[in-house]
C-alpha positions in Angstrom: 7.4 -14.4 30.7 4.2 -13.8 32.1 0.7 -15.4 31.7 -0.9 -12.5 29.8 2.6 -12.9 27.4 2.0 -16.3 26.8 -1.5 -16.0 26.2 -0.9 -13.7 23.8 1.7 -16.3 22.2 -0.7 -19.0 22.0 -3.0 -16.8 20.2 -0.9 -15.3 17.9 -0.1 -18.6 16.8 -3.6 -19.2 16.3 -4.3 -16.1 14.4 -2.2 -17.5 11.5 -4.0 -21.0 11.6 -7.4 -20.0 9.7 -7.0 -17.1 7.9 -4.1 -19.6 6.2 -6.3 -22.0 5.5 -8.5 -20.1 4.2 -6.6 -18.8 1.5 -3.6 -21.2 0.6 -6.3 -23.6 -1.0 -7.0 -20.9 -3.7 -3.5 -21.1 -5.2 -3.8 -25.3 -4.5 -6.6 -25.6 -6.6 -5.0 -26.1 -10.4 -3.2 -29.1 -8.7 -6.1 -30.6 -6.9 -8.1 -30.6 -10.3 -5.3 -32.3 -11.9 -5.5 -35.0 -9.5 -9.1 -35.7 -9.0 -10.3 -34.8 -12.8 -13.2 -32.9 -11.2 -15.6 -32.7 -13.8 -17.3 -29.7 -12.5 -15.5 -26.4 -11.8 -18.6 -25.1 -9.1 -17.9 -28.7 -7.5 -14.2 -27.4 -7.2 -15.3 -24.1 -6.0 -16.8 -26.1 -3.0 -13.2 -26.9 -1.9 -13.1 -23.0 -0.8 -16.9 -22.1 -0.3 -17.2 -25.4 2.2 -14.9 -23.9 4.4 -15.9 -20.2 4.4 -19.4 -21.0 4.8 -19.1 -23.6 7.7 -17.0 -21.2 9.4 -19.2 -18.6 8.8 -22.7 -20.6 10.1 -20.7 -21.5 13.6 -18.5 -18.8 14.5 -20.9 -16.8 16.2 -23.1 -19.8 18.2 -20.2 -20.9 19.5 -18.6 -18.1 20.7 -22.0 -17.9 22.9 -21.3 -21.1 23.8 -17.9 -20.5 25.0 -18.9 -17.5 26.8 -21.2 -20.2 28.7 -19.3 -23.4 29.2 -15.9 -22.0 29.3 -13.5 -20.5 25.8 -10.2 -22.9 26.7 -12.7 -25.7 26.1 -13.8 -25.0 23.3 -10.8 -23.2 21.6 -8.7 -26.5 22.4 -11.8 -28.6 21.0 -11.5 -26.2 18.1 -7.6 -27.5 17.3 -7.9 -30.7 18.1 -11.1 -31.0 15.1 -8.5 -28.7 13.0 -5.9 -31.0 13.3 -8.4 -34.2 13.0 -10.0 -33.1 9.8 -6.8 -31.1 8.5 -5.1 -34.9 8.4 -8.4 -35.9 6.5 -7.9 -33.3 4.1 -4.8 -34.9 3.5 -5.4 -38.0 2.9 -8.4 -37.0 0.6 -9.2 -39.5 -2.2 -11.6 -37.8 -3.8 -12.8 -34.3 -4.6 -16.3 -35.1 -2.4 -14.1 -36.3 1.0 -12.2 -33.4 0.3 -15.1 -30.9 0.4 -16.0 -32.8 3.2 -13.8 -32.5 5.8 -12.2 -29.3 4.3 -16.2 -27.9 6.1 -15.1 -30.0 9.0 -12.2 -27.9 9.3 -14.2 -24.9 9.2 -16.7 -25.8 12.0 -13.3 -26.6 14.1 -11.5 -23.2 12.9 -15.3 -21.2 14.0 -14.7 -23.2 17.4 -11.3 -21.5 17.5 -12.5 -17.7 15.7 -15.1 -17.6 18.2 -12.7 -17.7 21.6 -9.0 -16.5 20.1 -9.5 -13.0 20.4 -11.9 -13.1 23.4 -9.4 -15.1 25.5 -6.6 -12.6 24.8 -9.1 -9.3 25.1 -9.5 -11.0 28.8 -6.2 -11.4 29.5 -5.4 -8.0 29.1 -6.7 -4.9 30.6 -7.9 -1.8 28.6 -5.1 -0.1 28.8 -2.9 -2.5 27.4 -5.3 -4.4 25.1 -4.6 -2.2 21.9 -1.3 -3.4 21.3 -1.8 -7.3 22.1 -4.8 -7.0 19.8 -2.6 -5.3 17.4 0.2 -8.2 17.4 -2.4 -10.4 16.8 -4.0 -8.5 13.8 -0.6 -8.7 12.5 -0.3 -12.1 12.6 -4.0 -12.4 11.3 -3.1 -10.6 7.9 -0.1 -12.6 7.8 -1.9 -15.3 7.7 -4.2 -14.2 4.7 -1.3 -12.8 2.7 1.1 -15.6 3.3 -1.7 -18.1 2.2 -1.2 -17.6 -1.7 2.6 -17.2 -1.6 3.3 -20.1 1.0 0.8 -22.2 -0.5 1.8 -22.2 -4.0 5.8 -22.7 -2.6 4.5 -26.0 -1.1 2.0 -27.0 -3.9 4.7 -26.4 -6.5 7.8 -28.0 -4.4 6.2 -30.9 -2.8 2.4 -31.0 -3.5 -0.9 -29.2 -2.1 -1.6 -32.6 0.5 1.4 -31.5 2.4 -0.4 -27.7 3.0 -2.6 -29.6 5.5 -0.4 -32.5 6.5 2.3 -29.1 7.6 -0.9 -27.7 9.3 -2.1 -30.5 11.3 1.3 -30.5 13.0 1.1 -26.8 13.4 -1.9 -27.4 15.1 -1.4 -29.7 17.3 1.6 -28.2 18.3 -0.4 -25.3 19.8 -3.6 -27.1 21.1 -0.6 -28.6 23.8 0.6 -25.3 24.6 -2.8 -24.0 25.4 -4.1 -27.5 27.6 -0.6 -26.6 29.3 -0.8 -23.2 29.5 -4.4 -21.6 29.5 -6.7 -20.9 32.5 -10.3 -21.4 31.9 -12.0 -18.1 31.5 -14.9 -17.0 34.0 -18.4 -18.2 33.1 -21.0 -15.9 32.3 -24.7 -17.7 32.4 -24.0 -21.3 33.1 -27.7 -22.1 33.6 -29.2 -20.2 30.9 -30.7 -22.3 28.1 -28.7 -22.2 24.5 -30.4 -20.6 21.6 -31.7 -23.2 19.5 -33.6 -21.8 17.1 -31.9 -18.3 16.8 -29.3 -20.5 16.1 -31.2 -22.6 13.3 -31.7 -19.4 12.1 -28.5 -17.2 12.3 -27.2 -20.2 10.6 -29.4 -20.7 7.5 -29.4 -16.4 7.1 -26.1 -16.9 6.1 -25.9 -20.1 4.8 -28.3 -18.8 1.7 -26.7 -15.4 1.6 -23.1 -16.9 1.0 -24.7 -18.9 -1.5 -26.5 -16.5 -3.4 -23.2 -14.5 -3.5 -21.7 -17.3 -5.1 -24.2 -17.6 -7.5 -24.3 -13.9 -8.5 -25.0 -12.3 -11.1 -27.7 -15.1 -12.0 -31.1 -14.2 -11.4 -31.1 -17.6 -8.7 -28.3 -16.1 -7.7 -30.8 -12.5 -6.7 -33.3 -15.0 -5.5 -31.3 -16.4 -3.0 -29.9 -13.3 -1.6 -33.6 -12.2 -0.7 -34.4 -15.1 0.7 -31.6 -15.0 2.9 -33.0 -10.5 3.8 -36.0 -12.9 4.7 -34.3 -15.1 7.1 -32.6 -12.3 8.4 -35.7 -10.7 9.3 -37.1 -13.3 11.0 -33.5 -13.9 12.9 -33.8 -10.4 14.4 -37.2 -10.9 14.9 -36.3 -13.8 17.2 -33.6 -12.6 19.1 -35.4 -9.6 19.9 -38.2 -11.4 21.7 -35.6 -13.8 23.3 -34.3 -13.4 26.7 -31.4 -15.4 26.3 -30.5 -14.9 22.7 -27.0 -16.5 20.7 -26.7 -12.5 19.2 -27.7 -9.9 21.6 -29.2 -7.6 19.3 -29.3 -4.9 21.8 -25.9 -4.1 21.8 -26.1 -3.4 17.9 -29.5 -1.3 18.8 -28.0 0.4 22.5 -24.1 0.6 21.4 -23.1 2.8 18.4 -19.2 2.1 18.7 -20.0 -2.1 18.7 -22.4 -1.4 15.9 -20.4 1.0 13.5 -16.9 -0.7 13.8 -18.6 -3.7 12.7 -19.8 -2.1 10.0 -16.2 -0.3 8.7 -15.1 -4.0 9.5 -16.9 -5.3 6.6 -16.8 -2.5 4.3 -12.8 -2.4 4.5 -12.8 -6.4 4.0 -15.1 -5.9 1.4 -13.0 -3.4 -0.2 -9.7 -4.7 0.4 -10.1 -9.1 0.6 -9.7 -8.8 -3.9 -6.9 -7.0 -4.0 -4.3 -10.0 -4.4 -7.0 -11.7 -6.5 -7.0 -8.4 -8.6 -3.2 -7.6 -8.7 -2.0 -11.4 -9.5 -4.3 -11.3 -12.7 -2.8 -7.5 -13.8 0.7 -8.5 -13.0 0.1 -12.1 -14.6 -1.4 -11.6 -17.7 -0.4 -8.1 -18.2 2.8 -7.0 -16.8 3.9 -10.7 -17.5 5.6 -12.0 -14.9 5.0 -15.3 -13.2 2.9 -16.6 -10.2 5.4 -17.0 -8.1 7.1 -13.8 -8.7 3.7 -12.1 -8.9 3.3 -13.6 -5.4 6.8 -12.4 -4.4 5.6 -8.6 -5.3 2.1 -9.1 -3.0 4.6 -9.5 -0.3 5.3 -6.0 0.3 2.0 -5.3 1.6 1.7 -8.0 4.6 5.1 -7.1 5.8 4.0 -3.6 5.9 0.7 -4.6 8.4 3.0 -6.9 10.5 5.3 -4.0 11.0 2.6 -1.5 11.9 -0.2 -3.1 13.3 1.7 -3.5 16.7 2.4 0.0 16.4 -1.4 1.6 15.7 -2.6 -1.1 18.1 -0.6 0.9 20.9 -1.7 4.1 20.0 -5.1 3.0 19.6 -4.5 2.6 23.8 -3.5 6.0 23.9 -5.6 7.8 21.1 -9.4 7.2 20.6 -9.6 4.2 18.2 -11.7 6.1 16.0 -9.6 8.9 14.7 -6.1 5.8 14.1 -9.1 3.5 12.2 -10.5 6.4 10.3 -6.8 7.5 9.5 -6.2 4.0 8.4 -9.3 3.9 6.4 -8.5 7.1 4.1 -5.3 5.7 3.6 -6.6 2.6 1.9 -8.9 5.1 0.1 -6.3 7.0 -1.2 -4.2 3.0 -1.9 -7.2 2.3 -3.7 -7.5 4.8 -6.0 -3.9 5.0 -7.0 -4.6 1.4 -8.2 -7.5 2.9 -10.1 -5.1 4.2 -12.2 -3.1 1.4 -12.9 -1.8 0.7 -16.9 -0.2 -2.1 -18.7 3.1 0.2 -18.0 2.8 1.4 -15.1 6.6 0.4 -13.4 7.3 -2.0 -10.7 8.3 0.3 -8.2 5.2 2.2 -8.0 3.1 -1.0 -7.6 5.4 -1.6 -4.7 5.0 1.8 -3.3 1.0 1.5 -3.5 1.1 -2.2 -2.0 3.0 -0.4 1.0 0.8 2.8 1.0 -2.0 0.1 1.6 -0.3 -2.5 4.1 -0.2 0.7 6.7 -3.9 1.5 5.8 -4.9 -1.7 6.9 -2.7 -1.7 9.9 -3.5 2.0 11.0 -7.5 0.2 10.7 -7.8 -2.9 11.8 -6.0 -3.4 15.1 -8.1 0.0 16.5 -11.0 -1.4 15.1 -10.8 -5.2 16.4 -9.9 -3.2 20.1 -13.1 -0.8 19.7 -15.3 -3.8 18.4 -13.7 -6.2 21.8 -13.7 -3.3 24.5 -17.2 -2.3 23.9 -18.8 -4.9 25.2 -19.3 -6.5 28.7 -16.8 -9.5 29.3 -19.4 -11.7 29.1 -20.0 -11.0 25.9 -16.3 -10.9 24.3 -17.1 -14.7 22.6 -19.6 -13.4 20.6 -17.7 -10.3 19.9 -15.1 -12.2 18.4 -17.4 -14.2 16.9 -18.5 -10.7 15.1 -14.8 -10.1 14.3 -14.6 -13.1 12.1 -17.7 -12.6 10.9 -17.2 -9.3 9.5 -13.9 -11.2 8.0 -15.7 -13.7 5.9 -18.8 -12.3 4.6 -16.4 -9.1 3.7 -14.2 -11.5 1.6 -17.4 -13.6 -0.1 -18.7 -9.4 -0.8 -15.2 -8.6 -1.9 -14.9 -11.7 -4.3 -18.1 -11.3 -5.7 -18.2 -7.6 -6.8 -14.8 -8.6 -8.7 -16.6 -11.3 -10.8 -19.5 -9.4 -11.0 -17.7 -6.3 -12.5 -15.5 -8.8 -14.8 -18.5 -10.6 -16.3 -20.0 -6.5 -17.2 -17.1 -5.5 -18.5 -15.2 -8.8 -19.8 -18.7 -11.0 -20.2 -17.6 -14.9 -20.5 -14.4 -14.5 -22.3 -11.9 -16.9 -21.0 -9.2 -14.1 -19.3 -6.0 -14.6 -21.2 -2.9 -12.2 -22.3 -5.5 -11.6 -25.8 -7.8 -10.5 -23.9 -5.9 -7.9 -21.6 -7.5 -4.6 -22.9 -10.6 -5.7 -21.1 -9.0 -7.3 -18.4 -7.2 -4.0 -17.8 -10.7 -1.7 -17.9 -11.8 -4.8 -15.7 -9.0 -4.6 -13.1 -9.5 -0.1 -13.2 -13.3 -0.5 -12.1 -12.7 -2.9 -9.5 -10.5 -0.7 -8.0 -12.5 2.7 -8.6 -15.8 0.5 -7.0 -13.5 -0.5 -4.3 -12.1 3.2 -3.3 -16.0 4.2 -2.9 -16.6 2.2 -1.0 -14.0 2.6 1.1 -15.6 6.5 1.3 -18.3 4.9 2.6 -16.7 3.2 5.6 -14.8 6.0 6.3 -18.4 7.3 7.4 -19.7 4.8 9.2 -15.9 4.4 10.9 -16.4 8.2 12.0 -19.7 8.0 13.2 -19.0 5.3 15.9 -18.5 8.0 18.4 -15.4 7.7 20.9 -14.9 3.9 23.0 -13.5 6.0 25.7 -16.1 9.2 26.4 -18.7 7.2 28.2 -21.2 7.4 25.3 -22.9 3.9 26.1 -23.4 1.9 29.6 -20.8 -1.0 28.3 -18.4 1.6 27.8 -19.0 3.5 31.0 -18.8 -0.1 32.8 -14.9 -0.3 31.0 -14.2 2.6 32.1 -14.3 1.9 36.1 -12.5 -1.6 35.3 
């Protein structure tokens, strides 16, 4: 096996560490009420949003960093603190130590977001990169998909504590292949000074925007949100004016393909991140089955995207990652709306059919997309690109999370959602959808307007082209 193989097996391994922890908690949290009484359910909420938002704040800072000091430094520093605070998690006695070192783990699983795919986009050259970004993808998705179905076998069978005791092996397990097995990547800009304050900034930007989000549709909710346009300003304004800035803003401004497959990024996650949410209440509450045959069902899609995304990454070597993501994206259009139509009888087969329809959307998009985003950009700047990747990731999820509520409370106000109540929930679950599809249309746009990774069209991508 060669280096580049095994670099791409210590990352793929990776990939399925934080998007898993990221979502098994969601199907945990029934059982971690029960044992902690928490007398709040926006204190409960934390349990999630803690993690989301910590990993959100760091992700990008310290993919600067590792472009700086070195990314096997700080990706192994990143397991080790997800192995550390995945054992506190644990051991949790209470709901507030939970919260606690559930952020932890997100600051340790931004340490790891931040160099995964940057280490492995080094490892392999242009030509070949597609595919290896692709695998990983796969196992990326995986990791999101499996989270509810994996996570509720454990809660139910043994308890939600061993989730993060079973992870904190995991973990630990691959922070020794990689101090065994990794080569320090080159340095770009040892001397240069750190980013303080675009940091300080970068970090409260999003810090109020995710919580606004959570707060939606309240009008604090509104207030935060512009508050947070406010810090953005002055976050750009900042990093414009800095030489040595944590996110070169240039590249957005000079570099159309970096810029608009960032932007289809978060549109699809935006779109897409609900789905399960969505589906697990329709096939709950209306078509009656149980969770863990509802999660059973939200199976087909994953394996669809684990299948595939090898595949599309390939071709996206071959074929300009633009037309395979754009492909991928009217696919999920077309997924979308078929769910759009959705009724209380609609049979189990065609849910099936759509949940596979959508799986090679996704896969057709996002391993194209991740190599356009990574191969864009100088190597000195593949930390914060992946840093971007993630990014894109877990704002599109908070988006996607939030325009379901939002529509449920229009539609379904503060009813409690039960089986009584599935008329609504049904015209609930149909606009979701329908909002979802459009926009989908939408980052089928912005995914065709990148303009082609391999034409020359910016100086980064003239500079790949002679590597």
């Amino acid at each position: 096996m060669t280096d580049k193989r095994l670099v791409l097996l210590i990352t793929c391994m990776t990939a399925f560490i934080t998007p898993f922890l990221g979502s098994s908690v969601n199907i945990a949290l029934p059982s971690i009420n029960a044992d902690f009484m928490v007398p709040d359910e926006a204190l409960l909420n934390w349990v999630a949003l803690g993690f989301l938002l910590s990993a959100a704040i760091f992700v990008v800072p310290f993919g600067r960093i590792a472009d700086i000091i070195g990314r096997k430094t700080i990706f192994i520093t990143g397991l080790s603190i997800v192995v550390i605070s995945s054992i506190l998690c644990s051991m949790s006695s209470s709901i507030h130590m939970l919260i606690l070192s559930r952020a932890v783990e997100g600051f340790g699983s931004a340490l790891i977001f931040g160099t995964s795919v940057a280490i492995l986009t080094a490892a392999y050259p242009m030509k070949e990169r597609g595919k290896a970004l692709g695998i990983n993808v796969a196992l990326t998705y995986l990791g999101l998909s499996a989270g509810p179905v994996l996570g509720g076998f454990i809660t139910h069978n043994i308890g939600w504590r061993y989730i993060y005791g079973g992870m904190a092996a995991y973990a630990s397990l691959v922070a020794l292949l990689a101090l065994l097995v990794l080569k320090e990547n080159e340095r770009c800009a040892e001397n240069a000074p750190f980013d303080a304050v675009g940091t300080a900034l970068y970090g409260a930007m999003l810090f109020t925007f995710m919580m606004g989000l959570s707060m939606v549709p309240t009008i604090w909710g509104g207030l935060i949100i512009a508050l947070s346009l406010a810090g953005m300003a002055a976050f750009f304004w900042w990093e414009l004016r800095n030489p040595n800035p944590v996110l070169k803003v240039s590249v957005f401004r000079k570099n159309t393909v970096f810029l608009f497959s960032n932007l289809a990024a978060l549109i699809n996650y935006s779109a897409t991140a609900a789905i399960a949410f969505l589906l697990s209440l329709y096939l709950h509450y209306i078509q009656g089955y149980d969770p863990q045959s509802a999660g059973l069902i939200l199976v087909a899609q994953p394996i669809v995207q684990a299948i595939f995304s090898p595949l599309s990454g390939r071709l996206s070597d071959k074929v300009e990652p633009r037309i395979v993501a754009s492909m991928g994206m009217g696919l999920c259009i077309i997924g979308l709306a078929l769910f759009a139509l959705l009724t209380p009888s609609t049979p189990l087969y065609q849910i099936i059919a759509s949940l596979m329809f959508l799986g090679l959307g996704f896969a057709l998009f996002s391993s194209p997309n991740t190599n356009a985003i990574m191969s864009s950009v100088d190597r000195c700047d593949y930390g914060v690109a992946s840093g971007m990747v993630s990014t894109m990731r877990i704002i599109g999820q908070m988006l996607s999370q939030s325009i379901a509520l939002l529509i449920f409370l229009m539609i379904m106000g503060h009813t409690e959602i039960s089986r009584d109540q599935s008329g609504p929930l049904m015209a609930s679950v149909q606009a979701a959808f329908l909002v979802f599809a459009g926009l989908c249309v939408i980052g089928l746009f912005a995914s065709l307007m990148r303009g082609n990774l391999r034409s020359g069209a910016t100086p980064v991508n003239a500079l790949h082209q002679k590597q």
